[in-house]
Structure formats: structure tokens, C-alpha cells
C-alpha positions as CSV (number, residue, x, y, z in Angstrom):
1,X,-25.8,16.5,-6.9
2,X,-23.6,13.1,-7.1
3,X,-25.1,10.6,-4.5
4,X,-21.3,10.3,-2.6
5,X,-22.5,7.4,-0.3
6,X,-23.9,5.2,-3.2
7,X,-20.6,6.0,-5.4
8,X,-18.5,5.7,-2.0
9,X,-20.4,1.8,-1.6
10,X,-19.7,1.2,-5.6
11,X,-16.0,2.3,-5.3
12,X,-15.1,-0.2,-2.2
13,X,-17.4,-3.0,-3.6
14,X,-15.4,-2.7,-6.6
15,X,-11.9,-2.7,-5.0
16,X,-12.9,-5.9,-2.9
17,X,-14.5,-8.0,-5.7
18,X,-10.6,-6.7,-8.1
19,X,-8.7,-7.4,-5.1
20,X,-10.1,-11.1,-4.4
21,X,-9.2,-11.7,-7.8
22,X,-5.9,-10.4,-7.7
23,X,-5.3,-12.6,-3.9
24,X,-6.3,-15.6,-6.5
25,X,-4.1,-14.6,-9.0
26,X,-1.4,-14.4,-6.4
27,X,-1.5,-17.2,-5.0
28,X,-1.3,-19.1,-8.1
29,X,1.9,-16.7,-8.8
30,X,3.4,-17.7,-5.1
31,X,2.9,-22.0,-5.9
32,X,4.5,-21.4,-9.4
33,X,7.7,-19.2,-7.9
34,X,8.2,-22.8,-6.6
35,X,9.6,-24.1,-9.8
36,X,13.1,-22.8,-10.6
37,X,14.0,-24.0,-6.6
38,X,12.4,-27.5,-7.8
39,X,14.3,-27.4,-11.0
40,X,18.2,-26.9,-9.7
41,X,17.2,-29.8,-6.8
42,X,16.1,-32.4,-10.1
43,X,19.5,-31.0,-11.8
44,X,21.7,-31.7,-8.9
45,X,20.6,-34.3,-7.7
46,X,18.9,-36.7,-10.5
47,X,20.3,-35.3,-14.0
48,X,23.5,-34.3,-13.3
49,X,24.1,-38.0,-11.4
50,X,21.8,-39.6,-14.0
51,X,23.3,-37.6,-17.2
52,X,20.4,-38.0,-19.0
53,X,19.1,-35.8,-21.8
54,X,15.5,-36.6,-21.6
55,X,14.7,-35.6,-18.3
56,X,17.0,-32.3,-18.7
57,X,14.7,-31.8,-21.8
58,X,11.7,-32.1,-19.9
59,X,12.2,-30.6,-16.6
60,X,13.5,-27.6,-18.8
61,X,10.3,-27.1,-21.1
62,X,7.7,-27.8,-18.1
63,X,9.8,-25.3,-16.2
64,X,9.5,-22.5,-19.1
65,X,5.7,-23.0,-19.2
66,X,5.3,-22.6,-15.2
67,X,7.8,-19.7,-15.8
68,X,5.6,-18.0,-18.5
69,X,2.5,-18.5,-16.8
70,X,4.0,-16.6,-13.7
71,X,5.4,-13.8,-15.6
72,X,1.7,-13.6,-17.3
73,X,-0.4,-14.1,-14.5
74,X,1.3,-11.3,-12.6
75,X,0.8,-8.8,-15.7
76,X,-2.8,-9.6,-15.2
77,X,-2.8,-8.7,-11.8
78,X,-1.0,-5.6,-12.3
79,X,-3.0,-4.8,-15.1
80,X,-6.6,-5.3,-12.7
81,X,-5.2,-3.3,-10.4
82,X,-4.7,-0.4,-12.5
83,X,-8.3,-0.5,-13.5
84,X,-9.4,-0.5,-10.0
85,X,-7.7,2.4,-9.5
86,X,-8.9,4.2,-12.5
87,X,-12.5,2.8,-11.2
88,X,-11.7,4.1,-8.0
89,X,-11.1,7.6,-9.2
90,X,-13.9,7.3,-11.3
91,X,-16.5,6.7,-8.7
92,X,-15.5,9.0,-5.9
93,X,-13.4,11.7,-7.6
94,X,-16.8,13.9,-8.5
95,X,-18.7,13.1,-5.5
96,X,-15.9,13.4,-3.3
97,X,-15.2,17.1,-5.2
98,X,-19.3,18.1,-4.6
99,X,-19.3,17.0,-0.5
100,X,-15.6,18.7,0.1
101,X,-17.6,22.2,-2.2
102,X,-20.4,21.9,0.5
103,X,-18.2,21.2,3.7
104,X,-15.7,24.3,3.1
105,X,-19.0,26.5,3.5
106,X,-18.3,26.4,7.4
107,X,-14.6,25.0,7.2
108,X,-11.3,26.5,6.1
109,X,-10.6,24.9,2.7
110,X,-9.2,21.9,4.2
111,X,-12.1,19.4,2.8
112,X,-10.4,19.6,-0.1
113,X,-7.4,17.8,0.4
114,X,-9.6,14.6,0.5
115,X,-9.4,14.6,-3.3
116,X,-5.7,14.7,-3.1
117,X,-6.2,11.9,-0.7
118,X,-8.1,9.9,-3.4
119,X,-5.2,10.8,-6.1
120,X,-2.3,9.0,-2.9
121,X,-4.8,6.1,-2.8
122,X,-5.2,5.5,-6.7
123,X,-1.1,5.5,-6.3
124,X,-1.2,3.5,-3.7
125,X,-3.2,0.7,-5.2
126,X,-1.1,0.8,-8.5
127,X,2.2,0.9,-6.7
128,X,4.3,-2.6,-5.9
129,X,3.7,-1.8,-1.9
130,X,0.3,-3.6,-2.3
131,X,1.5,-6.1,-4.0
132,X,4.1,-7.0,-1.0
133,X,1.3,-7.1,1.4
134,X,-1.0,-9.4,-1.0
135,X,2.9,-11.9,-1.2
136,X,3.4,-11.6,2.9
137,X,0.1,-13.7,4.1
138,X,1.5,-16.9,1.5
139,X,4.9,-16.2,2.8
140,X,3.8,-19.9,5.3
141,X,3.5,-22.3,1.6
142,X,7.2,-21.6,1.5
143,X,7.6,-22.3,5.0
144,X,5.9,-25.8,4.9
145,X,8.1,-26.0,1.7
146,X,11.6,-25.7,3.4
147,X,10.2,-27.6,6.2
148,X,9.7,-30.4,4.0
149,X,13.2,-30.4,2.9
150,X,14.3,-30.5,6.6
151,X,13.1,-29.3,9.9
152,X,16.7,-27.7,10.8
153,X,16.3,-25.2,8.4
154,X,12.2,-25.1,8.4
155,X,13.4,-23.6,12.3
156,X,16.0,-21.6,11.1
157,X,13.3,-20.1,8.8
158,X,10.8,-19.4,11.6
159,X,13.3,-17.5,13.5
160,X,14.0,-15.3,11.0
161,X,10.7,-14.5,10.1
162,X,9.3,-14.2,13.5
163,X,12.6,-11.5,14.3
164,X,12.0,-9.6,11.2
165,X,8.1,-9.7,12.2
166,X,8.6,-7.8,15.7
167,X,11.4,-5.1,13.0
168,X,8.3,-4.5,11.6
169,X,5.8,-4.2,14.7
170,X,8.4,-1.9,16.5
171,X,9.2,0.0,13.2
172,X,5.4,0.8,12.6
173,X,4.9,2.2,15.9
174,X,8.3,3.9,16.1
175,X,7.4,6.1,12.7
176,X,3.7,6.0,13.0
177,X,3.6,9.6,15.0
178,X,6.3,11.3,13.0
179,X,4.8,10.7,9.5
180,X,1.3,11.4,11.3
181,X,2.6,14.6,12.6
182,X,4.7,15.6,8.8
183,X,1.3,15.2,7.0
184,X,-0.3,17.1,9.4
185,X,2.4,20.0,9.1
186,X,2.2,20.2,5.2
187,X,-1.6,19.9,5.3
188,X,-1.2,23.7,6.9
189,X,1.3,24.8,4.6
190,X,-0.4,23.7,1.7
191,X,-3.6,25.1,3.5
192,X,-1.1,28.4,4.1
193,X,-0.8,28.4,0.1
194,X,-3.9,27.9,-1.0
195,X,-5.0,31.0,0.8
196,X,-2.2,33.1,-0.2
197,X,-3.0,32.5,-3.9
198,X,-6.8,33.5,-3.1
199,X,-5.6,36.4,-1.2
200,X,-2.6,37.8,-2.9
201,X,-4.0,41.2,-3.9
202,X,-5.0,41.8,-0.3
203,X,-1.0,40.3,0.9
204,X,0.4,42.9,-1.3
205,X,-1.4,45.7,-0.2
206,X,-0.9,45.2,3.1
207,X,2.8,44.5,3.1
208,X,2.4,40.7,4.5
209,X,4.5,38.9,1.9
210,X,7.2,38.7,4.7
211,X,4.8,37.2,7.9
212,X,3.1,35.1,5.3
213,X,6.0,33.3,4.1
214,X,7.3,33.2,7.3
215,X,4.1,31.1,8.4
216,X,4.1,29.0,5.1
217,X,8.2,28.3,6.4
218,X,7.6,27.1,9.7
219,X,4.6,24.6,8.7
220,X,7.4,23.1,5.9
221,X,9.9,23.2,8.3
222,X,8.5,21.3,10.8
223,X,6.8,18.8,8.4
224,X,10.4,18.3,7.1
225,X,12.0,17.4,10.1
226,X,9.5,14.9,10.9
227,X,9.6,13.7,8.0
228,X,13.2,13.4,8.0
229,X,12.8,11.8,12.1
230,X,10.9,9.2,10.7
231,X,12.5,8.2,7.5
232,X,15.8,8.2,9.4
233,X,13.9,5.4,11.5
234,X,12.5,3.6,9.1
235,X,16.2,3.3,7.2
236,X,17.8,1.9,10.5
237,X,14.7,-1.0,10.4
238,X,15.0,-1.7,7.4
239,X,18.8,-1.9,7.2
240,X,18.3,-4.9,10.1
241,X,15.6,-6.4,8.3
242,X,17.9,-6.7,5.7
243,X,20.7,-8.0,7.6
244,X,18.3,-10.5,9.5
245,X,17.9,-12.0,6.0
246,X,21.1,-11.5,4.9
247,X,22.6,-13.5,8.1
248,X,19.8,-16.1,7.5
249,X,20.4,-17.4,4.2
250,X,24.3,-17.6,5.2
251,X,23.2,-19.6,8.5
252,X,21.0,-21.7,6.4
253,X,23.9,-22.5,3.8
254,X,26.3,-23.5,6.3
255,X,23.7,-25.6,7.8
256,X,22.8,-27.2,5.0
257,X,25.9,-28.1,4.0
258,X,26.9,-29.4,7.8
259,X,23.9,-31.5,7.2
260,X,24.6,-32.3,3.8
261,X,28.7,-33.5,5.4
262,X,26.3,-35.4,7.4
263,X,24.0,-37.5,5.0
264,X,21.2,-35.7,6.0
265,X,20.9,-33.9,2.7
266,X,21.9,-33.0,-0.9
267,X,23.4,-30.4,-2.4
268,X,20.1,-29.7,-4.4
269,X,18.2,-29.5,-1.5
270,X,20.7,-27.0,0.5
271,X,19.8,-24.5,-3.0
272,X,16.7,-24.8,-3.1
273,X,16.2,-24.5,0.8
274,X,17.9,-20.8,0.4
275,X,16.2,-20.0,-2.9
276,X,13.0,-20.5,-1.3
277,X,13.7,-19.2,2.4
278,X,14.2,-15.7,0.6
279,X,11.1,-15.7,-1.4
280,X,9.2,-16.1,2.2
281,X,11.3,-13.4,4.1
282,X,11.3,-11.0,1.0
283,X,7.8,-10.0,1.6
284,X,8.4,-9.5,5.4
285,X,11.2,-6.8,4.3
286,X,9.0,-5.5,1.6
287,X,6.5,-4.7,4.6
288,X,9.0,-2.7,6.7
289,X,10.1,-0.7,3.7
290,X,7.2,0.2,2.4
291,X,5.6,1.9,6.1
292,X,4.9,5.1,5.2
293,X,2.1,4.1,2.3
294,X,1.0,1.5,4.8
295,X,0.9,3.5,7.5
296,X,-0.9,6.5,5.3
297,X,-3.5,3.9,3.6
298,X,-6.2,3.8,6.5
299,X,-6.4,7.6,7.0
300,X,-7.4,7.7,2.9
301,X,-10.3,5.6,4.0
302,X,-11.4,7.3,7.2
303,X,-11.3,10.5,5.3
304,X,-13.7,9.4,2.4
305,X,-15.8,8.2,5.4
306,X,-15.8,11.5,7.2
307,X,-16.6,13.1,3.6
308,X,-19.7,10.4,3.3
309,X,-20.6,11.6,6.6
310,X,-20.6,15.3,6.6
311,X,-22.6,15.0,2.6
312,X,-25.3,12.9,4.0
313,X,-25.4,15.6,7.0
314,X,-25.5,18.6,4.9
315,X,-27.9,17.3,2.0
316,X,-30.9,18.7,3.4
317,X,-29.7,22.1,4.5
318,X,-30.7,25.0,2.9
319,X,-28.9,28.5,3.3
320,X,-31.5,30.7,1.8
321,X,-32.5,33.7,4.0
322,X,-36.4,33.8,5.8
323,X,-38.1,35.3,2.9
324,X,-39.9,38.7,4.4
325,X,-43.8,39.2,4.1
326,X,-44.4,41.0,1.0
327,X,-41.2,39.2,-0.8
328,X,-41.7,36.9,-4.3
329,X,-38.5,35.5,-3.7
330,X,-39.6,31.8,-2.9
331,X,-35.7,30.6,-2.1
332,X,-33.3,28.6,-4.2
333,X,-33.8,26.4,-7.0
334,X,-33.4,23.4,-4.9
335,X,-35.9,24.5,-2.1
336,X,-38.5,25.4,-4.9
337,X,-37.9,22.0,-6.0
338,X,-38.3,20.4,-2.2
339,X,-42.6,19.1,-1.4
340,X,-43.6,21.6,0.7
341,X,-44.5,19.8,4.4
């Protein structure tokens, strides 16, 4: 039998050690996003006053290079990432198949929806959700970035980002019980199913085609109309995330250029300012889009430990009957293979 806590142990060692790479990757990614702002405030403001060829030519090919490097950089991460997943599938998917075998001995079939679980997760991992949530912690080097250019809009910045910060906190708990209570409704239907397929010579005979798809309709139903309850919440967040951001790079242009009226500023400096204040709200509205995998990403984990668990529980427990005096029957391969005591 596969060892499930020692391939569990491999599996998460493996997605920390690819994920610290990737966060390194990223970061690199998130300084080099900084060029093309950098590059229209040298146009504007030094070759376009200067008119000079050379430092066009110049800005323009160090620019490409930064621009390739990102571009490359963030097929490597997407590209380790998709290998942890396949790692992560190839560590647990058999063990996690052997302890769910032994667990539906005394359960209802359910223990094997953790390998499903496994097959969201893999998803999960290769999907551009993650990738949001690895952007949003660096979201700040863009902050200290606009702030640099000039405190007014470094504010204006903050403001947004805290506003579209407490969208997401209420958003998360607002659809956190609905998608809880939708997965928990198609877990029985798809439960519901699973039997009728084992039993179907016994539902024909008996004339319960009618009460068993009846059953199978009410666990769908309900899980729909969750679902549908929560995804209707979610679209109303998001949509004022949106317009938060929206609103924000408008405020920030007219303040710019009131600042710019003033001295204060360039017109370089009021692009860039924008270009960059959406590169560090983006991930913010990333996050509130993307909360139903976020919100269903701990559960795959708390599963695979309740798996662990329950294998490490039933390892040592044997089935066999008491053999009665005068049997030869000595039990099952793997008691005949136990020391005796």
C-alpha cells in the first residue's frame, strides 16, 4: 500500500520549494512591468523636448530587452507551475485513491470525491487565479513608485486600494456560505448518482426511477440556486471593484493634470502615474473575481489532511473474522505477513 502521509509530505514540500521560485520569478516580473511607464515619462518629457535620436534609440532597445525578459520570465513561471501540478497529481493521486478505497469500508462513497478534489487543485494551481494572488502582495513597489512621482496621487492610490480591499473582505464573507452550501448540495447529488449507477438493476426492479430522480433533482436544485445566490454576489463586487478603479484612474488624471496646470508635474509623469496605479489595483480586482477558487482552495487541503488522517488510522486494522478452533484459515495475506506479538 502507498505510504499517503510520506507522498502527502513530498507533494506540499514540492509545491512550496516551485512556489518560492515562482514568488522570485514574480517579483522580478512586477520591477520589470515598471519599464514601459518609465519609457513614455523619458519620451515626454526629455526626447520629445530634446528631439534627439540617440536617446530615443536607446531608451527603445533597453526597453525591448526588459520587455522580453518579462514576457520570458513569466513563461517560466507558468511553465513551473504546470509541473507542480503534474507533481502534485503524481504524488497523491494513488495514495489518495488507496486511503479513500479503505475509508468507504464504513462510509457512503463520499471519500472518494477527495480525488476529484485533487483534479480542482491541480486546476487550481495551473489557472491565472494563483497568479493574481502571487501579483497582489508587490502591488506596495508600485505604490512607493507613484508616491515617488507625487504624494497627491501616491494618496489617491491608497484610497483606492484600501476601498477595493474591504470589496473584497465583505465580498469573501458575503459568498463564503453560499458556495460552501452549493458544493455541499452537489457532493449529494453526485453521491445520489454514483449510487444509482451501482444500483440500477435493483432501481428498475423496484419501480424507483421516479423517487430517485426526484432526490438526484432537489440536491441539483438547491446547489444551483446557491450557486446562482452567490455568483449573483460576487458580480455586484466585482462590478464596484471595477468601478472603484475605473473612477480612480479618472481622479488621478484630472489630478495630475490640475497639478501639472500648476508646475507641480509633467505630462510624463501624470501617464506614467496612471499606467502604474492600475498595475497595483489590477491584482486587488483580480482577487475579488477570482473568490470562488480562493474560497474553495483551503477545503482541498483540509481534505487531503482528513484523508492522511483516517489512512494512518486504519493501516493497522484488520477485518478478518476470529478464526474458530479447528480452522487452517490463519487470516489475510497482510495479517500472515504481520510479527506475531
Amino acid at each position: 500500500m502507498p505510504n499517503f502521509a510520506e507522498s502527502y509530505q513530498r507533494g506540499v514540500r514540492a509545491v512550496r520549494h516551485n512556489l518560492t521560485m515562482v514568488m522570485a520569478f514574480t517579483l522580478v516580473i512586477n520591477v520589470l512591468v515598471l519599464a514601459i511607464p518609465i519609457y513614455l515619462f523619458q519620451i515626454s518629457d526629455r526626447v520629445l523636448t530634446s528631439r534627439s535620436l540617440d536617446t530615443l534609440a536607446m531608451l527603445t532597445i533597453v526597453v525591448i530587452g526588459a520587455v522580453l525578459l518579462q514576457t520570458t520570465l513569466d513563461a517560466v513561471r507558468r511553465f513551473i507551475l504546470m509541473r507542480t501540478a503534474v507533481e502534485v497529481e503524481v504524488q497523491l493521486g494513488a495514495p489518495i485513491l488507496s486511503a479513500a478505497a479503505r475509508a468507504s469500508l464504513n462510509g457512503n462513497g463520499r471519500e472518494y470525491q477527495t480525488l476529484g478534489d485533487l483534479q480542482q487543485l491541480r486546476a487550481f494551481i495551473t489557472s491565472g487565479t494563483l497568479l493574481s494572488f502571487l501579483d497582489a502582495p508587490l502591488a506596495p513597489i508600485f505604490l512607493l513608485a507613484v508616491f515617488l512621482i507625487h504624494p497627491h496621487l501616491g494618496f489617491i492610490v491608497v484610497a483606492a486600494s484600501l476601498l477595493l480591499l474591504i470589496i473584497a473582505t465583505v465580498n469573501q464573507r458575503m459568498t463564503a456560505k453560499p458556495f460552501a452550501e452549493s458544493n455541499a448540495f452537489l457532493s449529494r447529488a453526485t453521491l445520489h448518482l454514483d449510487s444509482m449507477s451501482r444500483n440500477s438493476q435493483i432501481i428498475n426492479a423496484l419501480a424507483m426511477i421516479p423517487e430517485a430522480v426526484r432526490i438526484w433533482g432537489k440536491d441539483t436544485a438547491l446547489s444551483l440556486r446557491s450557486q446562482v445566490r452567490a455568483q449573483d454576489r460576487n458580480i455586484v463586487f466585482a462590478t464596484c471593484s471595477k468601478l472603484v478603479r475605473l473612477l480612480t484612474q479618472v481622479i488621478m488624471l484630472g489630478w495630475g493634470a490640475f497639478l501639472s496646470i500648476e508646475g507641480q508635474m509633467t505630462g510624463g509623469m501624470v501617464i506614467a502615474a496612471s499606467i502604474i496605479a492600475a498595475r497595483a489595483l489590477t491584482p486587488i480586482e483580480g482577487a475579488i473575481e477570482a473568490g470562488t477558487a480562493s474560497s474553495s482552495f483551503a477545503p482541498r487541503f483540509s481534505a487531503f489532511a482528513a484523508c492522511c488522517k483516517h489512512r494512518r488510522s486504519t493501516s493497522s486494522v484488520c477485518c478478518c473474522p476470529v478464526p474458530k478452533a479447528g480452522s487452517t484459515s490463519s487470516g489475510c495475506s497482510s495479517c500472515r505477513r504481520r510479527p506475531r506479538r
